[in-house]
C-alpha positions, 0 to 999 in steps of 0.5 A: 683846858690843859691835858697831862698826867694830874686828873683834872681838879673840879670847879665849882663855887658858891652859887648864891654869888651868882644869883641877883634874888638868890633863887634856885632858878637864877643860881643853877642857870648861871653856873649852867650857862658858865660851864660848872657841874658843881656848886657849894649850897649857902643862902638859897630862895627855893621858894620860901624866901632867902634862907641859909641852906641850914633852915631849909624846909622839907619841901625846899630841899626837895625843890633844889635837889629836883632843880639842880638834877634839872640844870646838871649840878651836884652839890660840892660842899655844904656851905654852912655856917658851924663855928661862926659863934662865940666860944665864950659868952662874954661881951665883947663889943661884937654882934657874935652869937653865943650857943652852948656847945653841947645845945650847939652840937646836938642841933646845929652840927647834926643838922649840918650834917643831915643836910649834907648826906641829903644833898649827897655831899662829902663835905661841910665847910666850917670855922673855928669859933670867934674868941672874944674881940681885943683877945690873943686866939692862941689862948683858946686852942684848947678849947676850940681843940675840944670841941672841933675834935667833937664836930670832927667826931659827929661828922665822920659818924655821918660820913661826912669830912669838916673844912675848916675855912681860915678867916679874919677873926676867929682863933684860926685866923692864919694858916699857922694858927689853923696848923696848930688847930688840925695837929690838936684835933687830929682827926682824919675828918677834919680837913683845912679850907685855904682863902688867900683873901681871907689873908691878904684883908688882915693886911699880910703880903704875898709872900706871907700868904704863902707861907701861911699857905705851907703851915696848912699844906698837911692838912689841905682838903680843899681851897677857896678861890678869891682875892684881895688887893692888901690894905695899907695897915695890917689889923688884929680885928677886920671889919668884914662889912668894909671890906672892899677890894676883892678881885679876880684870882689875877688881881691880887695879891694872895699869889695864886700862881706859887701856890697853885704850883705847889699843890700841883707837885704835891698833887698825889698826896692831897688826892691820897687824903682825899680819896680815903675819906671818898671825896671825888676830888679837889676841889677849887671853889670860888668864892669871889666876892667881886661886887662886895663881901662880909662876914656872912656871904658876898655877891659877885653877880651872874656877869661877876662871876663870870669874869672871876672865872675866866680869870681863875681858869686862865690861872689854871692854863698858865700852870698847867693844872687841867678842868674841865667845863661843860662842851658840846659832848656833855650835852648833845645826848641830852638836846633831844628831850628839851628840843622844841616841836616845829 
């Protein structure tokens, strides 16, 4: 791990990726045993079954919150699932759900929200409404502006800070689109979440990633780190479940050597950002979909995860930008309450 001037970033990822049954065990072992401190909460098995962090019984938060405490972990980002739902109830050929927004807002951003204070993170990931297939999304930044001002709203009232992830699909489909989107709402509690794959599976190049990159540069508040090897033929619409040339960060073509350096430079203003809304840093989360993805998760494997990583931090030496992973220090002062009598 590199030293110099720029505080280390912060690693962290989405545990689930990394658990083949998705238990609480499996995911906080893996990220553990990889070195990570943090991860971003999405479907978990606390011993209830596999469900989405947002229908976490009483007694599952409690169990992953002991959990985590036990293996060493904090919770990153909440993983959730707001804005994957039809800004318009109208059919359009999709399995997209449709909830009324004020229905929408009063029970699933709240909970989000409680969610979030109760794992004690700053942050909620999020996205920006799917218009309806076959449409042009410019013509719904009105309303998406509307109502993404309004989870704004709710979430800086908790305290809390909405990454808006872009992705294939919805009206923030591209970093332009998403410029427009965080320029409309305005709201210091609404940050942007860049994925280069997210970009290259609609078909775009290396160098129009990065450009996409820039338009989303002033809102930037954290990043997803996965890859993708460009498809043939550009797509107005991505079918997600077929989606099948994720890579580690190296193997791609979201080129994330150029844009690693730019948020390197431009490192002081992001922290700025960051730190007035008392988030602990920035945070590079992985995400890597290596063994499959699709519109609602994907799976990397313990040993996927691993490799996608390594190959991350690599990235990270080479541009010089420091981490910093669990060493012998960490947790030599702790050995002696798990050693095992002789």
């Amino acid at each position: 791990m590199n030293t110099g001037t720029m505080p280390p970033v912060l690693l962290s990822g989405f545990a689930d990726e990394a658990a083949n049954q998705k238990t609480a065990e499996q995911q906080f072992c893996a990220f553990a045993a990889l070195g990570l401190r943090y991860y971003t909460l999405r479907f978990i098995d606390a011993g209830e079954g596999i469900q989405n962090a947002m229908m976490l019984s009483d007694a599952s938060i409690e169990r992953v919150k002991s959990l985590q405490s036990e293996y060493g972990l904090s919770v990153s980002s909440l993983g959730s699932p707001i804005g994957k739902v039809k800004l318009l109830d109208v059919e359009d050929g999709t399995s997209n759900r449709f909830v009324p927004f004020a229905e929408y807002l009063e029970k699933d951003v709240k909970r989000a929200c409680d969610l979030a204070n109760r794992f004690e993170t700053k942050l909620v990931r999020g996205f920006s409404f799917y218009h309806p297939k076959g449409t042009n999304p410019e013509s719904y930044l009105s309303q998406a502006v509307d109502q993404l001002g309004k989870i704004a709203d709710e979430c800086d009232r908790h305290g809390l800070t909405f990454g808006l992830e872009v992705e294939a699909n919805l009206i923030g489909q591209s970093g332009k689109l998403l410029q427009q989107l965080h320029r409309g709402v305005s709201h210091p509690a609404m940050l942007l979440i860049f994925d280069g794959a997210n970009l290259v599976c609609q078909g775009m190049s290396t160098d129009e990633v990065f450009g996409e990159y820039l338009a989303m540069k002033d809102g930037l508040g954290w990043v997803h780190i996965k890859d993708y090897c460009r498809p043939d033929v550009a797509s107005s619409h991505v079918d997600e479940e077929s989606l099948a040339s994720f890579v580690p960060a190296d193997e791609g073509d979201s080129g994330h050597e150029a844009i690693l350096r730019d948020i390197k430079r431009s490192y002081e203003t992001i922290a700025q950002r960051l730190q007035t809304r008392g988030i602990p840093g920035l945070f590079f989360d992985l995400e890597p979909h290596v063994k499959g993805g699709g519109q609602f998760g994907g799976f990397s494997g313990p040993d996927g995860f691993g490799v996608a990583l390594r190959a991350f931090c690599r990235l990270l030496d080479y541009v010089d930008i420091p981490y910093h992973l669990r060493n012998y220090d960490d947790i030599r002062d702790v050995r002696a309450s798990h050693a095992t009598p002789r």
